[in-house]
N, C-alpha and C positions, 0 to 999 in steps of 0.2 A: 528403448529408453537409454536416454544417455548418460555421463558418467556423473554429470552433477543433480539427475536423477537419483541414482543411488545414492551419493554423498545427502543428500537431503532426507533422502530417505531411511539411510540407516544412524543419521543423529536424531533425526525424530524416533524411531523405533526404537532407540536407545535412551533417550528421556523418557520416553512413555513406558519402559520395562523398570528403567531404573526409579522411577514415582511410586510401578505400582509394585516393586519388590518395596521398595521406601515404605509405603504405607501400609503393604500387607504386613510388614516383619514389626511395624509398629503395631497394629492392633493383634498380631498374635501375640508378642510378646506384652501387651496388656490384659489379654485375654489368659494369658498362660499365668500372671502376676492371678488375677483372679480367680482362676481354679486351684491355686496355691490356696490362696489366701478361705477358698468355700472348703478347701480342705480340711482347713483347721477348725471349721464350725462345729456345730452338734447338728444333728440332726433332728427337726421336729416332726416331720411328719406322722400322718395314721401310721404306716407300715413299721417305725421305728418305734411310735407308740408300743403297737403290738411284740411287736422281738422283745423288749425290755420286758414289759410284763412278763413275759413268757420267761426268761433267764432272771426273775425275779421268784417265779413261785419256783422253778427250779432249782434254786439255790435255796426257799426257804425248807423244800421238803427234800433234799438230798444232801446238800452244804456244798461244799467247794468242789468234791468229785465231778458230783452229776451236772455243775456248772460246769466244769470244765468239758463233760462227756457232752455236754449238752453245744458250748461254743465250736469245738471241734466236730461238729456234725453240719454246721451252718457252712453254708457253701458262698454266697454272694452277701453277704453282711458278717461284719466286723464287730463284735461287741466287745467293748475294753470291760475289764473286771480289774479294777482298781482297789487295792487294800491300802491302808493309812500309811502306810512306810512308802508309797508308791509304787509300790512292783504289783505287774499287771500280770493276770492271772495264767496266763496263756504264756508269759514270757516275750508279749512283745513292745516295743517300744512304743513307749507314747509319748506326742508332742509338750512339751511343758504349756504352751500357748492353748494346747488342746486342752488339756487336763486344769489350767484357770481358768480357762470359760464353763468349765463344765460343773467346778467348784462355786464359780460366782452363780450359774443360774440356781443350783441350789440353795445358794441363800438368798435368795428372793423368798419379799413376802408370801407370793403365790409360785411357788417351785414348777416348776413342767413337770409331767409327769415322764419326758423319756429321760431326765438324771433323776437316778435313786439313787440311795445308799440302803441296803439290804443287808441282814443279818443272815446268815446259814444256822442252817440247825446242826451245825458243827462247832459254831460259835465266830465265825469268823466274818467279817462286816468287808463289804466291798462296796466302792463307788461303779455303778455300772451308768453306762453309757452308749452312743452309737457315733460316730463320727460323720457327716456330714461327704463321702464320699462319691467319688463322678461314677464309679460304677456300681454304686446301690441306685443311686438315680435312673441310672439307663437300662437298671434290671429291676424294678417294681412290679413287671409281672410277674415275675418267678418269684418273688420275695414270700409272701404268704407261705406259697408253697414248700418252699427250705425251711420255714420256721415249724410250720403242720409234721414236717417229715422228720425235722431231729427233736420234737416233742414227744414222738410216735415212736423214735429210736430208742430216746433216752427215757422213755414211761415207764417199763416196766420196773427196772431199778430203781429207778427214782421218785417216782410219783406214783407207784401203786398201778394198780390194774387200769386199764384203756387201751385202745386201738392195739389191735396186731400191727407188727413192723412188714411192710409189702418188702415181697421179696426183690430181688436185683431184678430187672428189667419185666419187671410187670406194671402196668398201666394204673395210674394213679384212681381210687374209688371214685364212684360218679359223685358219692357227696362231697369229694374234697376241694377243700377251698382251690381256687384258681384252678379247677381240672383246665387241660387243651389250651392253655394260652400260651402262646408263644412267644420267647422273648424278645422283646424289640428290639431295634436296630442301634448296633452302636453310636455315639452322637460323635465319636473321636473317630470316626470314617473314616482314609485317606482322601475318599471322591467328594467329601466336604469342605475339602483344603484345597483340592488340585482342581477342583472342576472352578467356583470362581478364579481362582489365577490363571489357568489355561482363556476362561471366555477374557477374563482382562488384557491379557497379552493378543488375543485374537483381535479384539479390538482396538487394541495402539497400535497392531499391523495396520488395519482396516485408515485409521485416522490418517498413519503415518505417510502411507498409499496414497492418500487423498489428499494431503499437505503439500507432500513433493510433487505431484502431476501440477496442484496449483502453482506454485513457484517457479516450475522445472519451463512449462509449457510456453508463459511469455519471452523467458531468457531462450528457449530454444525456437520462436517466431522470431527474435529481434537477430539472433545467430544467421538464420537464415536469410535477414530482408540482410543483413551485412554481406551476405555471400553473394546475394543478385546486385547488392550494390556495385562489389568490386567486379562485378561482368559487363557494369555498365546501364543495368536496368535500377530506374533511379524511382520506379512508381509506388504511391502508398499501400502502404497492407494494414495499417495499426487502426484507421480510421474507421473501422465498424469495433472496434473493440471498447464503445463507449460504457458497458455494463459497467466491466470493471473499475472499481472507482480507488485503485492502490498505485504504488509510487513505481512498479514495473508496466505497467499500461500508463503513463507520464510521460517515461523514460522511452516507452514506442511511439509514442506522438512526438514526442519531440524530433526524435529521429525522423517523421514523416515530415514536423515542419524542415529539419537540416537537409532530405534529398531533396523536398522542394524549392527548396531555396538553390540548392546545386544546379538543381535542374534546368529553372530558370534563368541562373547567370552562364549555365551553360547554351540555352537557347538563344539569351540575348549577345551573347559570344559569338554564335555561330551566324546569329541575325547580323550582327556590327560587321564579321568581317566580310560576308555577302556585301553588304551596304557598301560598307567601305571600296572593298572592291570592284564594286559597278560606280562608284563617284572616282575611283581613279581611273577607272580605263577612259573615260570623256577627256581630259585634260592629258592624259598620255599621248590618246588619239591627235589629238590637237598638237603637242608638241613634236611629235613623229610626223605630221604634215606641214608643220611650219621650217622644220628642217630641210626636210627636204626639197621645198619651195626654194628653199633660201641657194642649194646646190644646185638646182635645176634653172633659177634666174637671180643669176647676183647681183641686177638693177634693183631687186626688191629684198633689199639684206634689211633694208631697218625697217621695212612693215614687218617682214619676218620675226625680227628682234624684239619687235614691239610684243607681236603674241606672246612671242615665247616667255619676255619678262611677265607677262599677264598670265598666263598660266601656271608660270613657277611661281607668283604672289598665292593666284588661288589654290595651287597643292600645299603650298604652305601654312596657308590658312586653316584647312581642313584640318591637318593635318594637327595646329595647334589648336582648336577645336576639338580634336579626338581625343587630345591629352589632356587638355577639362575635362570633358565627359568621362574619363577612364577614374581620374584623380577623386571626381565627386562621387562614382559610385564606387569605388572604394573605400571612402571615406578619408582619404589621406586628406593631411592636413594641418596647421597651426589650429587649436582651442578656438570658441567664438566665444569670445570676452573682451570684445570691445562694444563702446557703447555708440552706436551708430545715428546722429539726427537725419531722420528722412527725410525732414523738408531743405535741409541744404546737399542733402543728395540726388532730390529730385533737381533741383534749381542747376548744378551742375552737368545733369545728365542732358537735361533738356536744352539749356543752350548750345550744346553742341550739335544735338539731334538737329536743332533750327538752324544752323549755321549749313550743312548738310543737306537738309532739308526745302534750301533758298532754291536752289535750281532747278526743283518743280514747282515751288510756289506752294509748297505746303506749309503749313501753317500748325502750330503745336500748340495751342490754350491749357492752363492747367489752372484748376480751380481748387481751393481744399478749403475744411472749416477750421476756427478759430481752434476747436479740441486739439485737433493733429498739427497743430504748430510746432511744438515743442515734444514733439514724440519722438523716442528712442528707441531701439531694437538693440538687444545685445547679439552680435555677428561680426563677422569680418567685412569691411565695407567695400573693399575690391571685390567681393563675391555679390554682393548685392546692388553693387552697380553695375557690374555684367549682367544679373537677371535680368534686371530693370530694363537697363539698355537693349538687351537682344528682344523686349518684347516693346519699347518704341520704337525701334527702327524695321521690325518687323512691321509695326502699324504703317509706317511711314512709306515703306514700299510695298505695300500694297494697295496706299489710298490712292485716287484717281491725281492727276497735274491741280494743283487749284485748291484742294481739297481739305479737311481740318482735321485735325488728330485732338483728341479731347485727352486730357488724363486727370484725374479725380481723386483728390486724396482725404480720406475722411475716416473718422478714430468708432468704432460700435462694437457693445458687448454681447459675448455669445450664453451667457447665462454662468461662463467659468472664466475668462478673463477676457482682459481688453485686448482688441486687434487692433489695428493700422491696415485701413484698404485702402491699395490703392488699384483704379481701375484705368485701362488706358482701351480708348472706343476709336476705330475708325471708320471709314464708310466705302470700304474699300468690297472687292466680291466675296466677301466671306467662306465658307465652307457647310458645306453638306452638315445637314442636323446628325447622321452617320458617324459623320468623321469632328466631333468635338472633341471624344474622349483619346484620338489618334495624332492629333496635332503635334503632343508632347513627345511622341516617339519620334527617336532618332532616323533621320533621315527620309520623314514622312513628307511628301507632297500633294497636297489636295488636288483633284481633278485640272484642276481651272490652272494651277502652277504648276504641272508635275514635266512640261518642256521650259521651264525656264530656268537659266544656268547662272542666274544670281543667285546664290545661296546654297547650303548644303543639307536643309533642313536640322538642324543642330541646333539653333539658339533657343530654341524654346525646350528643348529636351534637357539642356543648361540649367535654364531658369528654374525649370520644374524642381531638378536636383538642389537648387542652391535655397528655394525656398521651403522645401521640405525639413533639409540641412536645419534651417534658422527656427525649425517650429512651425512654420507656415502650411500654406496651401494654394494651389494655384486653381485654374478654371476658368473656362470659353465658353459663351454663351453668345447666341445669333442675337444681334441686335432688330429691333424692328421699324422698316425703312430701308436693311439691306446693310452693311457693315459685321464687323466684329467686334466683342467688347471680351478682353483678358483682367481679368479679376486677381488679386494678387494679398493673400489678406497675412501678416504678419505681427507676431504675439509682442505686444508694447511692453518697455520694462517697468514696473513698478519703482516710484522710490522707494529705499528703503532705510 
């Protein structure tokens, strides 16, 4: 376990102690309010019944002595002896709250029988009573029995002849009330206070245990995928962890999608400068043999010259083609917030392409409908006339001498906004149904091209970028008859 393990673990342990000391020390200290408060009651019960009676005939046939000989015999019950001046007989103190309720139930229509007010045959009149106490309650078996036994004490003086008094540690008579009961269990236990707060506390461990491994456990997978990252190992781990439906299982997929992404522009890094590297060595090659041509027969200095101008065009080409491709997927850049018309962007491109185009006698038609006249794209229009461009002039070198290059511009909705397609078809050797989805990668050469040393396979890997860039989508599809047709569909601006 580690340490924000514990930190998790001992503030949950620590709310959960501190709630349930919170709420236990509330309801004790309600509970305690409440046995104050039953303190001060009277007591109705049969068993109180009976003691009153009993310190009733007691006082009428002996007076105040033998009540007194008589409360002083009583073990687990309290009987106030109350005289009108208020002094309790016994000398001990009584509640004023005690001794008005005890007054008020006597002046009820229908008086209870446990408050009297009794006269002695000494002359002396007392309020007696029982107070409503937690340990008569929790001793009602034994109760009878202490009233039987200082009845039995106190008879012979007092009330005339009955029962002999049992001597000290002789067994109670078989007919006497409550023989062999034994008295019940205190209700003020200690193991009635400590045993629920010990299981409470057991179980805010138990929770608090289960709390922290939940939160501890993802922050200590994502600790980990960071440690294989910084080794270099960049593979997903969070990706089965789809149960969890919280914001730390989020925060590990995202991370799966951030190494995936690494991964990948680390691949295509490593892809590029392979590539790279095999399109420079050809033109290198070439320039290390033109030179040396050039030392070995110095009648042929300007065919030499010629290459070598030819080859430094084409590494410079590449070269400023890599630093597009670099710039687009980076995303560097000026904002696209310009408002672009495409029909006088095609109109531009394509005159040139057919200027270009004359010396094989290819031929460029473009046909569009009345909708996409006046259509707009908001983008940068040097970006999308390089698209555009790198994918007619890719048609155009690849269609046969003679041949006709079609381009198609036309406005259709895809059920969420209006596009601008444009399509550009020729009928050139097209590409493997394989290799549609591979055209767009950099420095891809299909079967049929991959010895020809016009081109660097790059413009279409451009396009892709620049269309995506704008909203769009690009896409290659075999024509049927034999050619290729590139699809090019970009989101038109609404006015607004």
């Amino acid at each position: 376990m580690g340490r924000l393990f514990w930190k998790f673990f001992l503030c949950i342990m620590l709310a959960q102690v501190t709630a349930t000391i919170g709420i236990g020390g509330t309801f004790w200290l309600k509970n305690r309010a409440a046995q104050q408060e039953r303190a001060l009651d009277i007591d109705t019960s049969p068993p109180a019944q009976m003691i009153i009676e009993a310190a009733s005939a007691t006082l009428e046939a002996g007076g105040s002595a033998a009540l007194r000989q008589f409360l002083g015999k009583l073990e687990r019950m309290r009987v106030f002896a109350v005289d009108g001046r208020g002094h309790e007989l016994m000398g001990r103190a009584v509640h004023p709250a005690m001794l008005s309720k005890a007054r008020a139930m006597l002046e009820q229509s229908q008086p209870h029988p446990v408050v009297r007010t009794v006269t002695g045959s000494d002359g002396q009149r007392y309020l007696l009573f029982l107070p409503s106490s937690e340990r008569f309650r929790n001793a009602e078996a034994g109760a009878a029995r202490d009233t039987l036994n200082a009845v039995t004490l106190s008879g012979p003086r007092a009330m005339g002849p009955g029962p002999r008094p049992r001597e000290a540690g002789t067994a109670p008579p078989r007919g006497e009330f409550g023989r062999g009961m034994p008295p019940g269990p205190r209700m003020d236990s200690p193991y009635r206070t400590f045993i629920p707060l010990g299981a409470a506390i057991a179980a805010s461990l138990l929770f608090a245990f289960l709390l922290a491994w939940y939160f501890a456990r993802p922050i200590r997978d994502l600790r980990q995928a960071f440690e294989a990252a910084s080794h270099g190992d960049l593979a997903p781990r969070f990706h089965a962890s789809g149960k969890r439906g919280d914001e730390l299982t989020d925060l590990g997929r995202d991370f799966d999608r951030m190494t995936g992404r690494l991964r990948h522009l680390m691949e295509s890094q490593t892809r590029l400068l392979h590539d790279v590297s095999h399109e420079l060595r050809s033109p290198l090659a070439r320039l290390q043999a033109a030179i040396g041509l050039a030392h070995q027969q110095p009648d042929k200095m300007d065919a030499s010259m010629q290459r070598i101008e030819r080859e430094s065009e084409r590494m410079d080409k590449l070269i400023g083609e890599l630093l597009t491709l670099s710039r687009l997927e980076a995303g560097a850049g000026s904002p696209l917030s310009e408002d672009v018309d495409i029909a006088e962007l095609l109109h531009d491109i394509l005159e040139d392409a057919r200027y270009e185009a004359k010396a094989r006698q290819v031929d460029i038609a473009l046909a569009g409908d009345a909708a996409s006249a006046g259509a707009a794209v908001t983008g940068r229009p040097e970006l999308l006339a390089r698209a555009v461009e790198n994918v007619v002039r890719n048609a155009v070198k690849h269609s046969p001498d003679g041949g006709t290059v079609d381009v198609k511009r036309s406005r259709l909705h895809d059920g969420k906004q209006d596009l601008l397609r444009i399509a550009v078809l020729d009928r050139g050797p097209g590409v493997a149904s394989a290799d549609l989805a591979s055209i767009f990668q950099p420095f891809f050469r299909a079967s049929n091209t991959q010895h020809s040393t016009d081109g660097h396979g790059l413009g279409l890997a451009i396009a892709q970028h620049v269309i995506g860039a704008h909203g769009g989508r690009i896409g290659a599809s075999l024509r049927s008859g034999g050619g290729l047709c590139v699809e090019m569909l970009l989101p038109v601006k609404t006015p607004g």
